[in-house]
TORPA-4810 file (N, C-alpha, C, O; in nm, 3 decimals):
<nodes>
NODE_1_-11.241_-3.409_-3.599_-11.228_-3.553_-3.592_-11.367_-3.614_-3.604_-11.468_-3.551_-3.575_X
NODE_2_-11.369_-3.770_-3.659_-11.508_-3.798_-3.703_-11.512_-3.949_-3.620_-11.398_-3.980_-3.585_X
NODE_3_-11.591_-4.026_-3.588_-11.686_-4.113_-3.504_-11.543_-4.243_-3.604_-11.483_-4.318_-3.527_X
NODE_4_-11.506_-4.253_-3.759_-11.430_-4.335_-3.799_-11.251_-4.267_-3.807_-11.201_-4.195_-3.893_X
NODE_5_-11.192_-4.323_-3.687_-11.067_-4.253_-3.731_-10.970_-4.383_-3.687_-10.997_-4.444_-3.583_X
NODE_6_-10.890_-4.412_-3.748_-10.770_-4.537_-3.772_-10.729_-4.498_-3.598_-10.777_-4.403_-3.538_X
NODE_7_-10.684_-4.543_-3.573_-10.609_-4.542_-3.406_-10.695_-4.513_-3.278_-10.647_-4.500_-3.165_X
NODE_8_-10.822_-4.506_-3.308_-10.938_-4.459_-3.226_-11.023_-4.553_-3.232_-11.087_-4.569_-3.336_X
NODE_9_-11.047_-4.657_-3.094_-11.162_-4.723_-3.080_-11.228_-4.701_-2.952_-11.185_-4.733_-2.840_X
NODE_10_-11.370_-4.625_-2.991_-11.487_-4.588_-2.891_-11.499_-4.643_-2.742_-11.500_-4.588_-2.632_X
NODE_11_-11.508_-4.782_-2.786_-11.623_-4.939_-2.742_-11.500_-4.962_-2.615_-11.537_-5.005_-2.506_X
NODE_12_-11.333_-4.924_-2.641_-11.221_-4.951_-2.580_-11.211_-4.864_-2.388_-11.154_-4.757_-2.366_X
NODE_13_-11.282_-4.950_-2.285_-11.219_-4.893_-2.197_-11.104_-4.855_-2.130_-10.999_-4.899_-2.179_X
NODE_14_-11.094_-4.772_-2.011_-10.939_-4.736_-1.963_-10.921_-4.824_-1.887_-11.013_-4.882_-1.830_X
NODE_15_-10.779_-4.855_-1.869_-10.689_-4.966_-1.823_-10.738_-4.962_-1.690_-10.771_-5.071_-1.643_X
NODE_16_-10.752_-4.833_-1.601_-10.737_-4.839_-1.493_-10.798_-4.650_-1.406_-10.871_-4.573_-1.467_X
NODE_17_-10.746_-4.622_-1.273_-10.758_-4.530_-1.328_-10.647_-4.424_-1.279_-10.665_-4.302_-1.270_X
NODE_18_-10.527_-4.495_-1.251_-10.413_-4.446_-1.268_-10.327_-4.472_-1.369_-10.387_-4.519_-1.465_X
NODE_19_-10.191_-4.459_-1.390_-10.120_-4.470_-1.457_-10.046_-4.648_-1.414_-9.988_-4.687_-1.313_X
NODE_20_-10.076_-4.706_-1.520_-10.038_-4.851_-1.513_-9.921_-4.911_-1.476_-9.915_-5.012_-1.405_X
NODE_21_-9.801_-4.835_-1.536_-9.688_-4.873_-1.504_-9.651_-4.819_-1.335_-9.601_-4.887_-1.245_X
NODE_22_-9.699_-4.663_-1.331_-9.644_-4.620_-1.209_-9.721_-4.686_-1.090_-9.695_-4.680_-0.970_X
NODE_23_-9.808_-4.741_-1.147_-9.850_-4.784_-1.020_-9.824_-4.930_-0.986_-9.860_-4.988_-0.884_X
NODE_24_-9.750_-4.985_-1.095_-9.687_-5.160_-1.051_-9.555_-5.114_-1.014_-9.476_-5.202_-0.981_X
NODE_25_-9.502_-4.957_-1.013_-9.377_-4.998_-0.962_-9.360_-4.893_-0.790_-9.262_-4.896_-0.715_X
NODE_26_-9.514_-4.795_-0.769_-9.530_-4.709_-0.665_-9.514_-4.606_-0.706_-9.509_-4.524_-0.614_X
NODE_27_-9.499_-4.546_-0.841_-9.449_-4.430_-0.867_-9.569_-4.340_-0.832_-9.651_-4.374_-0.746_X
NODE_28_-9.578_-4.207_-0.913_-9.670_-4.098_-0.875_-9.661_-4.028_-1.045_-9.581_-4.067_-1.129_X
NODE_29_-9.744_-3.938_-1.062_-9.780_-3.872_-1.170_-9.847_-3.697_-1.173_-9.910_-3.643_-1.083_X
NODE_30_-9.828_-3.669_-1.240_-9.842_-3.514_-1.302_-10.003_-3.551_-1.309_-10.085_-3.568_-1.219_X
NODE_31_-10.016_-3.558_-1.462_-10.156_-3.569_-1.511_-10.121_-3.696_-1.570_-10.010_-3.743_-1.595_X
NODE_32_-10.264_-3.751_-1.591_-10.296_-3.877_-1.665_-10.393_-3.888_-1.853_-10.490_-3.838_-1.909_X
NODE_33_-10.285_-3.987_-1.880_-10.363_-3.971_-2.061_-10.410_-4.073_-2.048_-10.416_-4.134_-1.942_X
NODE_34_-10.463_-4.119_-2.179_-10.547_-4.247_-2.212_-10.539_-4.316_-2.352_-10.632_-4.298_-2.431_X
NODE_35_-10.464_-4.370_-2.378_-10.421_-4.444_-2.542_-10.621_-4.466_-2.572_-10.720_-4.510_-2.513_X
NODE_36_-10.587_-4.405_-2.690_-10.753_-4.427_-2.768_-10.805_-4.534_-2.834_-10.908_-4.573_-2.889_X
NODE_37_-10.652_-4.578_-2.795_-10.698_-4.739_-2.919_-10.712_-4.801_-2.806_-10.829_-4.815_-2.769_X
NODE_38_-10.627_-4.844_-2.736_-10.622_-4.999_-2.664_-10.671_-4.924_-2.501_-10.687_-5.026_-2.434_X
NODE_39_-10.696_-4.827_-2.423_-10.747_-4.797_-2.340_-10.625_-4.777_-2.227_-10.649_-4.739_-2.112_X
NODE_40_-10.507_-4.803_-2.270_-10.342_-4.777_-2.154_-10.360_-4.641_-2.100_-10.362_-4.547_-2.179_X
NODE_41_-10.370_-4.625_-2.007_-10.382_-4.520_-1.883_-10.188_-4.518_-1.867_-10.109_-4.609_-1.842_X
NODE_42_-10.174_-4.410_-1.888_-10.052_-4.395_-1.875_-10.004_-4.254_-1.811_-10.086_-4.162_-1.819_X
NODE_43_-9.908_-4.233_-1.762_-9.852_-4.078_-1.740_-9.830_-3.972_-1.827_-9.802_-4.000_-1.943_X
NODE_44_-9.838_-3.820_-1.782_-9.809_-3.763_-1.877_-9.610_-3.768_-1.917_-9.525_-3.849_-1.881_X
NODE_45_-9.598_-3.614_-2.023_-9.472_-3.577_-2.040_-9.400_-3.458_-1.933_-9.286_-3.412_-1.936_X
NODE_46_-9.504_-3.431_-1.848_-9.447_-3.348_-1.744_-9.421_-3.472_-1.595_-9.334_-3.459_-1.508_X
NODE_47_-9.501_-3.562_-1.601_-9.444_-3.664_-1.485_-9.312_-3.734_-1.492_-9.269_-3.725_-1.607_X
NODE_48_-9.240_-3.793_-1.420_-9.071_-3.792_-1.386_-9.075_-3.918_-1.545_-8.991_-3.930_-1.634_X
NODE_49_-9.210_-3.994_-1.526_-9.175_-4.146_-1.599_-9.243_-4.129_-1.744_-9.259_-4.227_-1.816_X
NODE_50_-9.265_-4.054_-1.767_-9.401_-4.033_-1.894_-9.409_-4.140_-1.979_-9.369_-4.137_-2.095_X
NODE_51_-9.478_-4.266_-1.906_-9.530_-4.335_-1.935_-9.624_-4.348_-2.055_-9.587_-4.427_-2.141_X
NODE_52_-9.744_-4.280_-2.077_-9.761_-4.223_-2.198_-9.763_-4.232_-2.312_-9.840_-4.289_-2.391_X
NODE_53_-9.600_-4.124_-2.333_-9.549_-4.123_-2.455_-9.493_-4.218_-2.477_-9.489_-4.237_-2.599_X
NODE_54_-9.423_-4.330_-2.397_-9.379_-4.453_-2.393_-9.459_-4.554_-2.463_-9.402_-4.615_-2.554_X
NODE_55_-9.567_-4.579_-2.438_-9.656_-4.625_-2.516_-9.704_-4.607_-2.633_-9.749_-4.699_-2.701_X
NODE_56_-9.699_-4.486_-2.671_-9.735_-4.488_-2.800_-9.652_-4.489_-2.888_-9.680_-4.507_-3.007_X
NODE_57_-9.512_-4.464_-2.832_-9.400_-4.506_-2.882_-9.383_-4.685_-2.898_-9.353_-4.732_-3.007_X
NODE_58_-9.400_-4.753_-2.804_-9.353_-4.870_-2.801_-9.484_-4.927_-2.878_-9.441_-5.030_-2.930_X
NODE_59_-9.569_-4.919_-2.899_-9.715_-5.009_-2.985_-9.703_-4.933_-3.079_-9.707_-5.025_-3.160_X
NODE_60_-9.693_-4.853_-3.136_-9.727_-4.712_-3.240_-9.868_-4.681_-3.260_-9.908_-4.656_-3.374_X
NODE_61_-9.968_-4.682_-3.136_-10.126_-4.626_-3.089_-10.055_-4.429_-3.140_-9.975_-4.365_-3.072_X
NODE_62_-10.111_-4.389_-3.256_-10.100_-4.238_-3.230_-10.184_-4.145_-3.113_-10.122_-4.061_-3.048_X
NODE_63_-10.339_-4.171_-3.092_-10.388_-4.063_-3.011_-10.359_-4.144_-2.864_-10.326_-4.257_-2.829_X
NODE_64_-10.394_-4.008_-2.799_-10.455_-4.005_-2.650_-10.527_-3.922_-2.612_-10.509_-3.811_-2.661_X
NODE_65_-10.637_-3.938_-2.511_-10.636_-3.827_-2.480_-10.646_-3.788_-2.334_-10.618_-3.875_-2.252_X
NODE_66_-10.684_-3.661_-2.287_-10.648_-3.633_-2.139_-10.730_-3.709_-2.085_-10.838_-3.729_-2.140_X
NODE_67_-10.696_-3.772_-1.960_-10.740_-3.814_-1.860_-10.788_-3.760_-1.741_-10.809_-3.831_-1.642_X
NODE_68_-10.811_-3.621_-1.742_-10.821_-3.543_-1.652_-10.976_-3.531_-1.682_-11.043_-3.542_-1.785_X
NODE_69_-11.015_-3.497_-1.510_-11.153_-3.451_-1.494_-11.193_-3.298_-1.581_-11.133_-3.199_-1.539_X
NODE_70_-11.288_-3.278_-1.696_-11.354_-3.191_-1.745_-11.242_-3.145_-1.873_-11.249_-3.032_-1.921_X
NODE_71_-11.137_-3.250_-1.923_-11.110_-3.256_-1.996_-11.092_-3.327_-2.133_-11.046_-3.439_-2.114_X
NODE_72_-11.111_-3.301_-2.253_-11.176_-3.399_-2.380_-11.062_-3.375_-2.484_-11.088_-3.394_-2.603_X
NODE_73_-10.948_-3.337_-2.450_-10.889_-3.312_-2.603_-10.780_-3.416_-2.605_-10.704_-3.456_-2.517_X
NODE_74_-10.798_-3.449_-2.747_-10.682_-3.536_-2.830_-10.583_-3.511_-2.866_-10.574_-3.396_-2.908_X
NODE_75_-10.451_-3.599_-2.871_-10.304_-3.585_-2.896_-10.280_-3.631_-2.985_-10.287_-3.750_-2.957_X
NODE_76_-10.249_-3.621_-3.105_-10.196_-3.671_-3.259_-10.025_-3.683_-3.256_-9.959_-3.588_-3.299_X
NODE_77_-9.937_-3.838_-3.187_-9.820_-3.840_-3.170_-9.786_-3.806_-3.266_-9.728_-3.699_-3.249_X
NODE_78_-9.786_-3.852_-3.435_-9.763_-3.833_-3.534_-9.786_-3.719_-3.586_-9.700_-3.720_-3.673_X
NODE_79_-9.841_-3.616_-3.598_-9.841_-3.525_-3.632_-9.795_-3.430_-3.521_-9.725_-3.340_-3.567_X
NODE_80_-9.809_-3.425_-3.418_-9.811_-3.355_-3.292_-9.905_-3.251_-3.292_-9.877_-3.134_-3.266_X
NODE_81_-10.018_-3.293_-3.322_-10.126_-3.177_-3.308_-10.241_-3.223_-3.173_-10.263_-3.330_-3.116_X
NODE_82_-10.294_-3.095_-3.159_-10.334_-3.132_-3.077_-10.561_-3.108_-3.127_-10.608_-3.043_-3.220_X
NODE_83_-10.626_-3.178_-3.036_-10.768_-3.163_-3.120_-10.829_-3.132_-3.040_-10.808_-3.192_-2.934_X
NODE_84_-10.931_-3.031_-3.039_-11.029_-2.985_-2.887_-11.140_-3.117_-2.925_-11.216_-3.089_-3.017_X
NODE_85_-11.150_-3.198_-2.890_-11.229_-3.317_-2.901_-11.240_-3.416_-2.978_-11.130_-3.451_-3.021_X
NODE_86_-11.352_-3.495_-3.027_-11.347_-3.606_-3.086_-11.414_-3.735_-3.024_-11.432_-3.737_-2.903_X
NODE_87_-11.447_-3.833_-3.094_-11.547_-3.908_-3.034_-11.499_-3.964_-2.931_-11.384_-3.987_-2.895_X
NODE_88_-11.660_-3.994_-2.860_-11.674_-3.992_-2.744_-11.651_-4.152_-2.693_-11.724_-4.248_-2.713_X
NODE_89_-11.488_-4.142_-2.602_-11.465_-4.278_-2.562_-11.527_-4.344_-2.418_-11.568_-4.291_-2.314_X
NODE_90_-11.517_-4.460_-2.453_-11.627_-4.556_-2.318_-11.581_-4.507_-2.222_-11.462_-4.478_-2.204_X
NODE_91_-11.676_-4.490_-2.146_-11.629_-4.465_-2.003_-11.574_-4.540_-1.878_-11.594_-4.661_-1.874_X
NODE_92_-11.515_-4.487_-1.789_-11.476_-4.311_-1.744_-11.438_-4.259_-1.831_-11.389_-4.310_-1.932_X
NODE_93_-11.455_-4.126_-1.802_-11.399_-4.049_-1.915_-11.225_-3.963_-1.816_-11.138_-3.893_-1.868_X
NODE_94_-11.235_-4.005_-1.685_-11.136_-3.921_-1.617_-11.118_-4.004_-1.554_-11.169_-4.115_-1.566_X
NODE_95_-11.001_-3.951_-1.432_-10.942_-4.054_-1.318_-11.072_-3.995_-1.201_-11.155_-3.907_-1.227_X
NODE_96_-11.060_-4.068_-1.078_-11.146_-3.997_-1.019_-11.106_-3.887_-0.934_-10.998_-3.896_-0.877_X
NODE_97_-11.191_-3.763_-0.915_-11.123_-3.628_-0.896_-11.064_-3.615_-0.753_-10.972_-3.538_-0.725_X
NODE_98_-11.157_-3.739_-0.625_-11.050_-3.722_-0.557_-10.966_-3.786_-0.533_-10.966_-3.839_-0.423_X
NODE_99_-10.872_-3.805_-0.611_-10.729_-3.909_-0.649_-10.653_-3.828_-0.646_-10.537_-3.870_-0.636_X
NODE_100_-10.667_-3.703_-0.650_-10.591_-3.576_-0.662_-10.473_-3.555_-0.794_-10.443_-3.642_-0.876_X
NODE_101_-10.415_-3.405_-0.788_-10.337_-3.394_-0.888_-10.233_-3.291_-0.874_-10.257_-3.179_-0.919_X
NODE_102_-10.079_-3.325_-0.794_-10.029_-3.440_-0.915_-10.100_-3.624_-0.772_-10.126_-3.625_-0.652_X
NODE_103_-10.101_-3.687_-0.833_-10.133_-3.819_-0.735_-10.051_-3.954_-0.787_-9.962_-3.967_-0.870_X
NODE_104_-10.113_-4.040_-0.709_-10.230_-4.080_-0.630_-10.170_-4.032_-0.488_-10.055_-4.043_-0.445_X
NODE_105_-10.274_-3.981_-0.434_-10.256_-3.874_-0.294_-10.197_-4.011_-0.215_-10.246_-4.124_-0.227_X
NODE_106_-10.056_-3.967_-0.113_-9.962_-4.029_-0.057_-9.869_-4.096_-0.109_-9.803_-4.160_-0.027_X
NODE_107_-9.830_-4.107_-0.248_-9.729_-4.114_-0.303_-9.618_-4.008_-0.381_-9.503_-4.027_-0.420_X
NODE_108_-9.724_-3.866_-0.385_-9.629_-3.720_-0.442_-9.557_-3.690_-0.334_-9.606_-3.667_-0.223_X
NODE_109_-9.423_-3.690_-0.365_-9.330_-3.655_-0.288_-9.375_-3.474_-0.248_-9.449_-3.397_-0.310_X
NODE_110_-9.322_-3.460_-0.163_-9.320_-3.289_-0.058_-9.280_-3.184_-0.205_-9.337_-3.085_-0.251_X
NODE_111_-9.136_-3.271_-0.256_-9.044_-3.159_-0.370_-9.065_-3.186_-0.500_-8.984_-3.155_-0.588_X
NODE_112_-9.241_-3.282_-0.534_-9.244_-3.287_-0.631_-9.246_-3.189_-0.783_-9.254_-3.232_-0.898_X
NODE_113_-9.240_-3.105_-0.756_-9.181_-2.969_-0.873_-9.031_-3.046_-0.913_-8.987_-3.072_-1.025_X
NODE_114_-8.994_-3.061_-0.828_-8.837_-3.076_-0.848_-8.810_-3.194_-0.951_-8.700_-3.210_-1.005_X
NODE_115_-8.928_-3.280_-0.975_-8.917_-3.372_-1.018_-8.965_-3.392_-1.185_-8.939_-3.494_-1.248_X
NODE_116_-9.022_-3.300_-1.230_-9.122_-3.274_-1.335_-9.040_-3.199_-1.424_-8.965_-3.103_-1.405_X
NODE_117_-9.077_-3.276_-1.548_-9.008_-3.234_-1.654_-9.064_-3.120_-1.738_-9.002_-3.080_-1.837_X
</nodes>
């Protein structure tokens, strides 16, 4: 991937540093992504709401990428590939690590396995 790619803007910070929706409605999350274009902090596809993929479904933003601490790789919805990196978006680059995972710590239910897709 190169510094000019259509659905990828650099300069674009993250929404937040949880997942946007789950957290206007109390929910909880697996891991956290990050729309590359517009900066939507969203849930993953293993959390109950996968927020997420929702988004890039509902705007048609193709990348994301992980939101996780010491992680850099990109999601290509459209193709479904996946990229060990690519330019480097504004920061944060993660949620903060002690937010825990799955989090935000006191909202993961006891049986959250049970809940994950």
């Amino acid at each position: 991937m190169t510094e000019a790619i259509e659905g990828i803007n650099p300069a674009v910070p993250p929404s937040g540093p949880g997942c946007l929706e789950c957290e206007a409605e109390q929910g909880w999350w697996v891991h956290l992504r990050r729309c590359a274009e517009c900066g939507h902090i969203g849930c993953c596809d293993t959390s109950p709401a996968q927020h997420a993929s929702k988004h890039a479904k509902d705007t048609g933003h193709p990348f994301i990428q992980s939101f996780e601490p010491g992680e850099d790789w990109f999601w290509d919805s459209r193709s479904e590939e996946m990229y060990g990196g690519g330019p480097e978006l504004a920061p944060p680059h993660s949620h903060p690590a002690d937010q825990g995972v799955p989090g935000p710590r006191g909202r993961v239910p006891e049986d959250w396995q049970a809940h994950i897709h």
